[in-house]
Biopython code that builds the backbone (N, CA, C, O; Angstrom):
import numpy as np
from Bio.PDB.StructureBuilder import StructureBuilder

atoms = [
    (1, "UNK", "N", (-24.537, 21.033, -189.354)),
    (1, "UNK", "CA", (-24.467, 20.626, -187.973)),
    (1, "UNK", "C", (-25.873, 20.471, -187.436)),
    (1, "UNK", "O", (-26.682, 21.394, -187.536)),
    (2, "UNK", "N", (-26.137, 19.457, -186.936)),
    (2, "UNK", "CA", (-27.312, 18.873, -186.228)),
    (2, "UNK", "C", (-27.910, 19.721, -185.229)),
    (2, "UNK", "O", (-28.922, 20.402, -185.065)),
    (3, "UNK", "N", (-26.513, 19.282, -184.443)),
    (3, "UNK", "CA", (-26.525, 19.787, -182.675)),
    (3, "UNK", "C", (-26.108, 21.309, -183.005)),
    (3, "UNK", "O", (-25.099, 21.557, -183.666)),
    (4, "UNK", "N", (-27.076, 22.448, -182.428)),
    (4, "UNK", "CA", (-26.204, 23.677, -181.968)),
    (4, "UNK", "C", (-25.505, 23.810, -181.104)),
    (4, "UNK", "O", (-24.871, 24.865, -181.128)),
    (5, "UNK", "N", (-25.296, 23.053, -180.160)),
    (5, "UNK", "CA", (-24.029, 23.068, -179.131)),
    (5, "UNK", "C", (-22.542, 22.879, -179.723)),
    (5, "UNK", "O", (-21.464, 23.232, -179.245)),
    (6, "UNK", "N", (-22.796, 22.308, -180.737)),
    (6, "UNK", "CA", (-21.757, 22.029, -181.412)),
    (6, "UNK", "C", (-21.106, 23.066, -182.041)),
    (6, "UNK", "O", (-19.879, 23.146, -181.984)),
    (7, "UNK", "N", (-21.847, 23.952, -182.695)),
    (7, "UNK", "CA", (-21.384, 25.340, -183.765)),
    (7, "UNK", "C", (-20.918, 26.085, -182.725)),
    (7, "UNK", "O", (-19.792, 26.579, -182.666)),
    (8, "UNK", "N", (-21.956, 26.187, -181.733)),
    (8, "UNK", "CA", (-21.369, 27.030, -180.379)),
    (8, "UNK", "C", (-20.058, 26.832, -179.810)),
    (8, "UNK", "O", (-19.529, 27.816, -179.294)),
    (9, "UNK", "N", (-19.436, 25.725, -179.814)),
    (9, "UNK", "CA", (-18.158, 25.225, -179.063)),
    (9, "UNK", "C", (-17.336, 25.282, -180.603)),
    (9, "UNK", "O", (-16.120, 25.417, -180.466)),
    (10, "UNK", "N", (-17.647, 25.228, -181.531)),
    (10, "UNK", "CA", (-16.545, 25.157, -182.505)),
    (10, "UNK", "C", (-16.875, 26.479, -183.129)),
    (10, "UNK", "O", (-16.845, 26.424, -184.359)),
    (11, "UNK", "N", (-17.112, 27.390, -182.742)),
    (11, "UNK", "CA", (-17.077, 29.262, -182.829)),
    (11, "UNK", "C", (-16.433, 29.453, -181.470)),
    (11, "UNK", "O", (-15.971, 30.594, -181.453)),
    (12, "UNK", "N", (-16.216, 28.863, -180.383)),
    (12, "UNK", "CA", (-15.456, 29.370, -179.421)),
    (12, "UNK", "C", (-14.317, 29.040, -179.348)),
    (12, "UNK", "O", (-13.593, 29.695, -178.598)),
    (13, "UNK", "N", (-13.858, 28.118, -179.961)),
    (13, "UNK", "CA", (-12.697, 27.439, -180.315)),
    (13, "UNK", "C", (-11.805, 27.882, -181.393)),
    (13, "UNK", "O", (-10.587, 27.981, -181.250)),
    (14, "UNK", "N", (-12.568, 28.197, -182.691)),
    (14, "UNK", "CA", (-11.760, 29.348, -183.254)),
    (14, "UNK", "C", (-11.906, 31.167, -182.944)),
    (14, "UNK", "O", (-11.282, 32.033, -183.557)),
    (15, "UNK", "N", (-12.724, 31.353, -182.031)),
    (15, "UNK", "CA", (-12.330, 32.917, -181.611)),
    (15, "UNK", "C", (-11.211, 32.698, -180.068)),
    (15, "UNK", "O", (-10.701, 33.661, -179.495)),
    (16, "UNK", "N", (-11.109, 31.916, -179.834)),
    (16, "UNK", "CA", (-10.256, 31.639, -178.858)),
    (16, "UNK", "C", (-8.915, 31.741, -179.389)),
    (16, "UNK", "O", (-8.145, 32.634, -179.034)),
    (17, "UNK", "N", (-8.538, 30.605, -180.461)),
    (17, "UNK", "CA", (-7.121, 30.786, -180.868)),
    (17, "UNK", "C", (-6.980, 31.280, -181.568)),
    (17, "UNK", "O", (-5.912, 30.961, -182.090)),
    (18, "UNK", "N", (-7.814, 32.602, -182.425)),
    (18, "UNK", "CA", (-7.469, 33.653, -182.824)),
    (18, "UNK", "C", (-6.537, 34.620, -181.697)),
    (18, "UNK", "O", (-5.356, 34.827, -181.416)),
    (19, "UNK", "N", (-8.371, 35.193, -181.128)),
    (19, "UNK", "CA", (-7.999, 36.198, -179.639)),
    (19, "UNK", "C", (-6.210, 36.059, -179.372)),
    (19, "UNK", "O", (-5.472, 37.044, -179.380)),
    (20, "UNK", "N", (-5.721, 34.608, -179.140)),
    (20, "UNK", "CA", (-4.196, 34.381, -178.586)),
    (20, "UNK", "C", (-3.187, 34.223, -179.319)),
    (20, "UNK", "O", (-2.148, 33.986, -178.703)),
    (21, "UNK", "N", (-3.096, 34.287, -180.861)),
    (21, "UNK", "CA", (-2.899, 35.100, -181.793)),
    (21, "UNK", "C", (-2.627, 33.945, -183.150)),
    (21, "UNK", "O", (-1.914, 34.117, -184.139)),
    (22, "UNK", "N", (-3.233, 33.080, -182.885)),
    (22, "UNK", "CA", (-2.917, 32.061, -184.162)),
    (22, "UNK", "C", (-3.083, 32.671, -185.572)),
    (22, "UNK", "O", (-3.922, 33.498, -185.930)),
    (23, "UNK", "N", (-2.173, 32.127, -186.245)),
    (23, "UNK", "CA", (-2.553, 32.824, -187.281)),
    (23, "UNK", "C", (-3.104, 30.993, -188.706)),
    (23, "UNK", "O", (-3.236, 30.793, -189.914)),
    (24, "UNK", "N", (-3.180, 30.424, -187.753)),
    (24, "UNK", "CA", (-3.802, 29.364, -188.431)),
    (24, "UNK", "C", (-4.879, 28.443, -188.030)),
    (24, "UNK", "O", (-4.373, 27.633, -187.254)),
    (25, "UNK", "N", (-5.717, 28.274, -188.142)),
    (25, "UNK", "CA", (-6.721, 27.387, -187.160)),
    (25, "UNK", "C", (-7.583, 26.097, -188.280)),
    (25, "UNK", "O", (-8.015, 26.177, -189.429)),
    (26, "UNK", "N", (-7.547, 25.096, -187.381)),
    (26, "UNK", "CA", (-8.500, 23.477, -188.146)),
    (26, "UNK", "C", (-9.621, 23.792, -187.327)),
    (26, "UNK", "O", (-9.644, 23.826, -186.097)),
    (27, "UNK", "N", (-10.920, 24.107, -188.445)),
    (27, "UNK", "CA", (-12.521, 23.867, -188.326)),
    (27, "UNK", "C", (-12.706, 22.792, -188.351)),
    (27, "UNK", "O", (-13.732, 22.429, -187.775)),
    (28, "UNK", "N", (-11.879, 21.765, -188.984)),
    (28, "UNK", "CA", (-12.814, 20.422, -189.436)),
    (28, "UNK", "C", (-13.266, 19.797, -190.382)),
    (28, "UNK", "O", (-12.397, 19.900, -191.248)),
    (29, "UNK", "N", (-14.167, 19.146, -190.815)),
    (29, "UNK", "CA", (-15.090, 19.588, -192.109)),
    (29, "UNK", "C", (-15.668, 20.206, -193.103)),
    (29, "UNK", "O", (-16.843, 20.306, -192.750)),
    (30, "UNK", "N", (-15.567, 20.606, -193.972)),
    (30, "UNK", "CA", (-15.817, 21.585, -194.793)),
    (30, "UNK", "C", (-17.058, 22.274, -194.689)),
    (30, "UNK", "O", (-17.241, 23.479, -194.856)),
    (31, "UNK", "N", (-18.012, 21.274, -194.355)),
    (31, "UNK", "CA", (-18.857, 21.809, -193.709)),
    (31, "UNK", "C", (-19.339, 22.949, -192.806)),
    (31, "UNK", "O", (-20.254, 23.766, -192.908)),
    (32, "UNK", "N", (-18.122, 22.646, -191.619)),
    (32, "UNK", "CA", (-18.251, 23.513, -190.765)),
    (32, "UNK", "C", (-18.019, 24.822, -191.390)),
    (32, "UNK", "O", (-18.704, 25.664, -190.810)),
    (33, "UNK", "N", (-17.270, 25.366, -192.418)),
    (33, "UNK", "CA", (-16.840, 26.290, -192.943)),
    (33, "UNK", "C", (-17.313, 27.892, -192.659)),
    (33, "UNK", "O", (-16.770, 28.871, -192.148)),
    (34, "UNK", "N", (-18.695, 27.599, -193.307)),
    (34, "UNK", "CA", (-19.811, 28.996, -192.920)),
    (34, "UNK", "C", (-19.454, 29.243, -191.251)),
    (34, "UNK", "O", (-18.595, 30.110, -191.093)),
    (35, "UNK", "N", (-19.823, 28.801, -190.346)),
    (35, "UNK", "CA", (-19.383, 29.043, -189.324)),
    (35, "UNK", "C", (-18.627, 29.432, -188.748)),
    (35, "UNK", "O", (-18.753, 30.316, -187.901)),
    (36, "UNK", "N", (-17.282, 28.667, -189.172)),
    (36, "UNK", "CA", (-15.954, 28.864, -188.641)),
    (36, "UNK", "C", (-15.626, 29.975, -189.447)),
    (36, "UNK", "O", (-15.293, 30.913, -188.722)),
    (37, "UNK", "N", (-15.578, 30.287, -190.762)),
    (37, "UNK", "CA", (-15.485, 32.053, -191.034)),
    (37, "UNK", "C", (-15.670, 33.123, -190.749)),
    (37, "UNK", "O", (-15.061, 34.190, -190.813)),
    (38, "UNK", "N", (-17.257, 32.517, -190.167)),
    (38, "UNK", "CA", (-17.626, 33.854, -189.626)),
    (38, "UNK", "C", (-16.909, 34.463, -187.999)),
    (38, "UNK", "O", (-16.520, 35.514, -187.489)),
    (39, "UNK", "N", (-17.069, 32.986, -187.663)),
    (39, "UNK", "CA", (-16.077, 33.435, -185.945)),
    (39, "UNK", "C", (-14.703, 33.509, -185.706)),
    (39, "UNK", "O", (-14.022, 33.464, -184.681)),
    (40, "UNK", "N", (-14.394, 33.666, -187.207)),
    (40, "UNK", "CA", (-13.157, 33.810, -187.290)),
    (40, "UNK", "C", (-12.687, 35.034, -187.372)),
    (40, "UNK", "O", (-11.891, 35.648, -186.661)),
    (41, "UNK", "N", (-13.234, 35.300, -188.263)),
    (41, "UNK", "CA", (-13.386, 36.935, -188.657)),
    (41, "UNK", "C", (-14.206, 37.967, -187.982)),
    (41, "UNK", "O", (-14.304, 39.183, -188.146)),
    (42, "UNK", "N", (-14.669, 37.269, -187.312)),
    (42, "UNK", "CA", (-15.359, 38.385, -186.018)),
    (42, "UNK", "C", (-14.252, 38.184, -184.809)),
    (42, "UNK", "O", (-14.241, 39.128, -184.020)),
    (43, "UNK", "N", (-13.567, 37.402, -184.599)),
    (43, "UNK", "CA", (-12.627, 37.395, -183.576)),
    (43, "UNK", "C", (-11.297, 38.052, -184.166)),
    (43, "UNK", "O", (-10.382, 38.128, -183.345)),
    (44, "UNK", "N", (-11.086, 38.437, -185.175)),
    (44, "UNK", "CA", (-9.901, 38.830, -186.084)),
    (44, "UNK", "C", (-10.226, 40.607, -185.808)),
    (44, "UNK", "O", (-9.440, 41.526, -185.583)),
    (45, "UNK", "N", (-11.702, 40.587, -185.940)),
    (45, "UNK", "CA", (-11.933, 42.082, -185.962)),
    (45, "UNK", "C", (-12.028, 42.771, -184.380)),
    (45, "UNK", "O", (-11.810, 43.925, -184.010)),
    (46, "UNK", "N", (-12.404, 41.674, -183.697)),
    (46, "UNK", "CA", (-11.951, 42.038, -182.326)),
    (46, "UNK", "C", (-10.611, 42.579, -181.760)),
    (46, "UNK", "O", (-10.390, 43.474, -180.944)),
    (47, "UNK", "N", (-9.654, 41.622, -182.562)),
    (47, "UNK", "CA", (-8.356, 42.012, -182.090)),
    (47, "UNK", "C", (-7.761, 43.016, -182.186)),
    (47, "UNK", "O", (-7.126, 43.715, -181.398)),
    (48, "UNK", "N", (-8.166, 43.093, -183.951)),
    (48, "UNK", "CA", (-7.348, 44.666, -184.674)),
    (48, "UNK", "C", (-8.417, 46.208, -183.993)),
    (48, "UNK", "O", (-8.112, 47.384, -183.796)),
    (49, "UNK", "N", (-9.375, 45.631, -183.858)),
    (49, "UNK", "CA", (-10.209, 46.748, -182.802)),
    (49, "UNK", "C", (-9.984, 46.950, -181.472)),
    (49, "UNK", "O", (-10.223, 48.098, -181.097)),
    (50, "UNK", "N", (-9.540, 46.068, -180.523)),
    (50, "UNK", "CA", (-8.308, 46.766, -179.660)),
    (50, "UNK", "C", (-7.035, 46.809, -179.677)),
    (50, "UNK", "O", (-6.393, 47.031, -178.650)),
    (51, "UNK", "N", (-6.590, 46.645, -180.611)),
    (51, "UNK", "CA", (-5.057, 46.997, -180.853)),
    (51, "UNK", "C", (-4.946, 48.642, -181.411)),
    (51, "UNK", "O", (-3.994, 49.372, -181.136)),
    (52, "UNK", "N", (-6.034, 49.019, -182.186)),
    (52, "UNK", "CA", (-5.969, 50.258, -182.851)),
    (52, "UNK", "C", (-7.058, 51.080, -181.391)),
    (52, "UNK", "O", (-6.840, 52.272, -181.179)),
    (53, "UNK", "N", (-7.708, 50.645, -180.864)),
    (53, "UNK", "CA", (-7.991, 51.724, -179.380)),
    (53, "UNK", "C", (-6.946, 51.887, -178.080)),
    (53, "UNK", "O", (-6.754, 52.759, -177.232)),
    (54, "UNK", "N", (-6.389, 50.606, -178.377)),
    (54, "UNK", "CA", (-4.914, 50.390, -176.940)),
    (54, "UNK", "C", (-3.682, 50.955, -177.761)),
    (54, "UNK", "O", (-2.946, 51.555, -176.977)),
    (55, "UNK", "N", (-3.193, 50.980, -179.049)),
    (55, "UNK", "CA", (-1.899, 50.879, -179.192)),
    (55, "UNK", "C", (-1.939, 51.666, -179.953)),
    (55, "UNK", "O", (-0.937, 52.380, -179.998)),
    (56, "UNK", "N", (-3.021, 51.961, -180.901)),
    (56, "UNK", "CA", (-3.201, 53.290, -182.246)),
    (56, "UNK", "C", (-2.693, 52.289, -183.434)),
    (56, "UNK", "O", (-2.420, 52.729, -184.551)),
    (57, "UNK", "N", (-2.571, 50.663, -183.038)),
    (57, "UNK", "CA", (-2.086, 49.869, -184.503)),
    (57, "UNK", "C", (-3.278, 49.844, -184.982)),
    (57, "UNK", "O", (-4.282, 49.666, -184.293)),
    (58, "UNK", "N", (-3.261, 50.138, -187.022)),
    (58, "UNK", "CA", (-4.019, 49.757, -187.551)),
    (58, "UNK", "C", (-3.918, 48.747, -188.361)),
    (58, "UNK", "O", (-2.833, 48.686, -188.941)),
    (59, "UNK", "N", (-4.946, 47.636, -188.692)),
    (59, "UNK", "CA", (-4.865, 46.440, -189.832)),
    (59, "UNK", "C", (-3.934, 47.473, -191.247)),
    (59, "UNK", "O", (-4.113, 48.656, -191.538)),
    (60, "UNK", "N", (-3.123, 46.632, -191.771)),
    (60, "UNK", "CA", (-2.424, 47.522, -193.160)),
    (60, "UNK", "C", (-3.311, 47.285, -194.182)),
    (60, "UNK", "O", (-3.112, 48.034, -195.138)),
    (61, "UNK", "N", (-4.514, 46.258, -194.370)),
    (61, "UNK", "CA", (-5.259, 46.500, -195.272)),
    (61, "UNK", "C", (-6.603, 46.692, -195.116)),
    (61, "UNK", "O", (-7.340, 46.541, -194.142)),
    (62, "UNK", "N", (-6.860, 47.166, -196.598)),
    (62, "UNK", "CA", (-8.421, 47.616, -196.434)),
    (62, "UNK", "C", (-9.258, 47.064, -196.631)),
    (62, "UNK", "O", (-10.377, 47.575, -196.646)),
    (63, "UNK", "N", (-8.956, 45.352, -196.942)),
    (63, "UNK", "CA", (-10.180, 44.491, -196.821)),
    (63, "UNK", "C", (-10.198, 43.660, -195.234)),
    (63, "UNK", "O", (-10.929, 42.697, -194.999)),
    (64, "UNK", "N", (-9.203, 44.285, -194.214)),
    (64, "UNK", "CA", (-9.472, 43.442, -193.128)),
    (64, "UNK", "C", (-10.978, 43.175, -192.507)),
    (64, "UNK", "O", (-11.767, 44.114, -192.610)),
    (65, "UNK", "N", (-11.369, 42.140, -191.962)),
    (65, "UNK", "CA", (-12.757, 42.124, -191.248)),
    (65, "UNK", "C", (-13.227, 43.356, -190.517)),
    (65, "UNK", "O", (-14.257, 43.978, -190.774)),
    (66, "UNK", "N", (-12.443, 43.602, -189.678)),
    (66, "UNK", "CA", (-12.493, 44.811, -189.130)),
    (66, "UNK", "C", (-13.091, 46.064, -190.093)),
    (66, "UNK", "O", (-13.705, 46.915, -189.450)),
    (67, "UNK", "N", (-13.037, 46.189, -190.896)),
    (67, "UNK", "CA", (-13.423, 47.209, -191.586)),
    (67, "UNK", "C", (-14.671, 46.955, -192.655)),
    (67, "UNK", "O", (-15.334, 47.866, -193.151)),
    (68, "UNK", "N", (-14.883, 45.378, -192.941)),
    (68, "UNK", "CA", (-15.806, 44.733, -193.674)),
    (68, "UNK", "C", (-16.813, 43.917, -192.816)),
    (68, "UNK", "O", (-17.456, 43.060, -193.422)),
    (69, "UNK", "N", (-16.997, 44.046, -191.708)),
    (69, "UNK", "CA", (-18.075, 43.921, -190.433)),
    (69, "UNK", "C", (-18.876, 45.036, -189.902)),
    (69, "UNK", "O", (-20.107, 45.033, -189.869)),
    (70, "UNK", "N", (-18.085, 46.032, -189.469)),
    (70, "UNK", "CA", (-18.500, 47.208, -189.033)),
    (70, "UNK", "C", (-18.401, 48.417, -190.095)),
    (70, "UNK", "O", (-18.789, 49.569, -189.903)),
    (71, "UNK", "N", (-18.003, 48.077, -190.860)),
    (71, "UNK", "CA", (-17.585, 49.477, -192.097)),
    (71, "UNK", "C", (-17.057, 50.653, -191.258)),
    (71, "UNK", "O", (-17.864, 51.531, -190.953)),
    (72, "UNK", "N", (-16.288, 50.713, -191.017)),
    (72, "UNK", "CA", (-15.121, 52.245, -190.532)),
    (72, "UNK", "C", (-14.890, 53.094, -191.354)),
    (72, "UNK", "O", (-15.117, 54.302, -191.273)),
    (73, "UNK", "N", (-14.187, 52.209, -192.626)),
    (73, "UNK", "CA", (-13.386, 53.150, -193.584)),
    (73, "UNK", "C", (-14.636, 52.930, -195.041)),
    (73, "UNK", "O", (-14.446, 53.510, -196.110)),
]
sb = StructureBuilder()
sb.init_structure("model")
sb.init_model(0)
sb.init_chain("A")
sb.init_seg("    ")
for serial, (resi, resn, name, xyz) in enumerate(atoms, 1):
    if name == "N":
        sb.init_residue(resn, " ", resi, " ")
    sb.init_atom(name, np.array(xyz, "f"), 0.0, 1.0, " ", f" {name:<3s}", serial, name[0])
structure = sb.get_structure()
């Protein structure tokens, strides 16, 4: 990607329809890939990180982002 405005709006676009609970999302280009993984999975680890402080739910596995971002377990 050329433009950084661009990575910026297409990292907000997939932590967005994560956050609201998609469980599928189009980056685009293959390209975009590196990017869109990463804000994917940082918005994935967001979720299961307040679901397990609001609700006591935890991710059922042990390679979730959540736990391979921040290391918990």
């Amino acid at each position: 990607m050329s433009d950084p405005r661009i990575g910026l709006a297409q990292a907000t676009a997939q932590s967005m329809s994560i956050a609201f609970g998609a469980d599928f999302t189009v980056y685009g280009p293959i390209s975009y890939s590196k990017e869109a993984y990463l804000s994917a999975a940082l918005a994935d680890a967001y979720v299961a990180y307040f679901m397990m402080q609001e609700y006591g739910i935890r991710p059922k596995v042990k390679k979730h982002p959540l736990f391979r971002i921040w290391e918990l377990e």
